[in-house]
TIKOL-595521 format. One record per residue: residue in three letters; x, y, z of N, C-alpha, C in turn. Coordinates in steps of 0.001 Angstrom, whole numbers, padded with zeros to 6 digits, always signed. Example, Ala and Ser with C-alpha at 12.3 -4.5 7.8 and 13.67 -1.06 7.14 Angstrom:
ala+013190-005690+007800+012300-004500+007800+013200-003300+007800 ser+012850-002250+007080+013670-001060+007140+012900+000030+007870 
***
This chain:
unk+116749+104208+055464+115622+103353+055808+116163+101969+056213 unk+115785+101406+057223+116032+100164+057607+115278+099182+057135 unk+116172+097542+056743+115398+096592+056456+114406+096412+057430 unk+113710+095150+056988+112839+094461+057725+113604+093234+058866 unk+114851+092969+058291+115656+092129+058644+116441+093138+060209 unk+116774+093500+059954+116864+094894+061328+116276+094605+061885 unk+115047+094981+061402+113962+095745+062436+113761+094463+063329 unk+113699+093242+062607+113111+092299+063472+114164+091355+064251 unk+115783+091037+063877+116728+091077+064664+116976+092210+065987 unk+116531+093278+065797+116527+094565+066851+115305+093826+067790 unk+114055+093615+067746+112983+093296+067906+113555+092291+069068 unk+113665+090756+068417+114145+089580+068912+115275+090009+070123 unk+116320+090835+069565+117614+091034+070510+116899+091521+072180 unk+115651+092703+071638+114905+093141+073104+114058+092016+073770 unk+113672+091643+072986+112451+090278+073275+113263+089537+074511 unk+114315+089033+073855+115190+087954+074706+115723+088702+075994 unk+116151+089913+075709+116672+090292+077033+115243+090512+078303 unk+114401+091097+077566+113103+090708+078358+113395+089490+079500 unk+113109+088961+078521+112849+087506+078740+113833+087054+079608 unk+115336+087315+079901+115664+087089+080303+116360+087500+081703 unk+115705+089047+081651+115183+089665+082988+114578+088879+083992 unk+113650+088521+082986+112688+087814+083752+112461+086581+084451 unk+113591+085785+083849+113926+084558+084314+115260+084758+085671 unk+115734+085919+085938+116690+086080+086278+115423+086546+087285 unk+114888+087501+087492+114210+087503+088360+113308+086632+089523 unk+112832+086178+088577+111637+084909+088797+112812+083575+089444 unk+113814+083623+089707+114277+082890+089551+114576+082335+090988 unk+114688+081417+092089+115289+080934+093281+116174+080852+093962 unk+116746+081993+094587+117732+082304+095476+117622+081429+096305 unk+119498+081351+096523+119837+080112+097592+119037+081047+099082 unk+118620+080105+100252+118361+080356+101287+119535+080766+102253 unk+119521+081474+103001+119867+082238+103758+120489+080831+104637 unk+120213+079503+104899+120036+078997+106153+121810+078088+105035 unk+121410+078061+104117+122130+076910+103346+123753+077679+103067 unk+123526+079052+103499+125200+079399+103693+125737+079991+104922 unk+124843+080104+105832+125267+080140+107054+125005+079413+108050 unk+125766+078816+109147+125504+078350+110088+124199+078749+111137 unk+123341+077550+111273+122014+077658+112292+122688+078337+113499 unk+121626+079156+113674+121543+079749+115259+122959+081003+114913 unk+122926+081458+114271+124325+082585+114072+123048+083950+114119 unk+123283+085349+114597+122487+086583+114591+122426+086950+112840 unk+122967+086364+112361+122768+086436+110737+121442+085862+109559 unk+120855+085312+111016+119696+084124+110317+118390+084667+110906 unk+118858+085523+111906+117747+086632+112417+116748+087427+111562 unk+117550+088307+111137+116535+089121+110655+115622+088680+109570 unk+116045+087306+108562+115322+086700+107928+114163+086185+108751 unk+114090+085521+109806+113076+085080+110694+112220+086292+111293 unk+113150+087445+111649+111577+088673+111844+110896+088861+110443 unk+111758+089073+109301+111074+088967+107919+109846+088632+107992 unk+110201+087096+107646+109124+085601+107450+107857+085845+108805 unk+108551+086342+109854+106941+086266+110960+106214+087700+110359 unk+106990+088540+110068+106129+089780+109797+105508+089961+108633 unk+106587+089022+107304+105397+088921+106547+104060+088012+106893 unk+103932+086927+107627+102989+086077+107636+102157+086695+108662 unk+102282+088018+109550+101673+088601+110094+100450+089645+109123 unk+101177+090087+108417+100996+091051+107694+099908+090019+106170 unk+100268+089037+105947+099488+087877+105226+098142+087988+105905 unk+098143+087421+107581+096862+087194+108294+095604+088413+108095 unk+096457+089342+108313+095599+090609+108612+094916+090981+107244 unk+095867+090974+105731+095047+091094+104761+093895+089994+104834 unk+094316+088294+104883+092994+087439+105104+091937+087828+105500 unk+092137+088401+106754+090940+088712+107484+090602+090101+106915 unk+091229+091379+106477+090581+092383+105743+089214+091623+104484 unk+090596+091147+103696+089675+090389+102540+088670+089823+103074 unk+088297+089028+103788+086521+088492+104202+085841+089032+104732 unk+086200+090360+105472+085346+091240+105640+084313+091680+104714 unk+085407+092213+103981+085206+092962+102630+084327+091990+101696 unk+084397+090399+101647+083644+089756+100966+082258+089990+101575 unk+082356+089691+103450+080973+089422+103901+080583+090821+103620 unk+080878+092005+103534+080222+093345+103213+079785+093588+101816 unk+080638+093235+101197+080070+092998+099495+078475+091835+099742 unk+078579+090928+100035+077610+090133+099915+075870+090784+100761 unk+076578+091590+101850+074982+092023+102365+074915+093147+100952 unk+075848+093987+100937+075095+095145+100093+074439+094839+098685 unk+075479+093235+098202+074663+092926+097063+073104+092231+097164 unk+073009+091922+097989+071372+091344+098887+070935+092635+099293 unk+070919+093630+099231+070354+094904+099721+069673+095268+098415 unk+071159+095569+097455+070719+095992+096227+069604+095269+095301 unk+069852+093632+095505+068973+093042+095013+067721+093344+095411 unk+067088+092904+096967+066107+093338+097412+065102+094701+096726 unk+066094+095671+096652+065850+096980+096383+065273+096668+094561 unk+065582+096272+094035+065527+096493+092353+064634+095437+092358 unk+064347+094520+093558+063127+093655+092960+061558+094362+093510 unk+062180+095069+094803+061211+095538+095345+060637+097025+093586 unk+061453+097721+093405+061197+098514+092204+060269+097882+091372 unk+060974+096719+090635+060516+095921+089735+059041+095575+089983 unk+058759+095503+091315+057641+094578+091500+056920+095781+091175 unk+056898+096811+091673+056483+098163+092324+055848+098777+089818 unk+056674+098514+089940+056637+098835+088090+055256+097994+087690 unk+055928+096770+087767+054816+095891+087219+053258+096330+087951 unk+052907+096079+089170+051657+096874+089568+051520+097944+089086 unk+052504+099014+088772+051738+099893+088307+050853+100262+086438 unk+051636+099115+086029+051471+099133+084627+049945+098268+084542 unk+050020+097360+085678+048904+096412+086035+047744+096866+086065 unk+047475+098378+086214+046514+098845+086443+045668+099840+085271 
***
């Protein structure tokens, strides 16, 4: 049977390496531009990168507000609909 003292040195030992995945990850790589010379075919493909991600950025933008302005009629539909019910209830109890 293992202490408690184990268990929670074992614990801590994973914790930190976590943790320090994660900082290793998260972390800021030198730029591409700051070890090679401007204008070399080496600085290229970072620049199709950067346009294709920011291509690929635009197009979700514009997905996403679609998708908002379509959420927003159907939630004005739905509303409409459950007040029109509602109303429709109340007259009938009205009577």
């Amino acid at each position: 049977m293992r202490s408690w003292r184990s268990r929670l040195l074992g614990t801590l030992i994973v914790y930190a390496a976590g943790f320090a995945t994660a900082v290793y990850a998260l972390a800021p790589a030198e730029s591409a531009g700051a070890t090679r010379k401007p204008g070399t075919k080496a600085t290229a493909p970072a620049d199709e990168w950067k346009a294709r991600s920011e291509q690929y950025a635009m197009a979700a933008g514009v997905g996403l507000r679609q998708f908002v302005s379509f959420a927003e009629e159907k939630a004005l539909q739905a509303s409409e609909a459950l007040q029109n019910k509602l109303a429709e209830k109340q007259r009938g109890s009205g009577k």
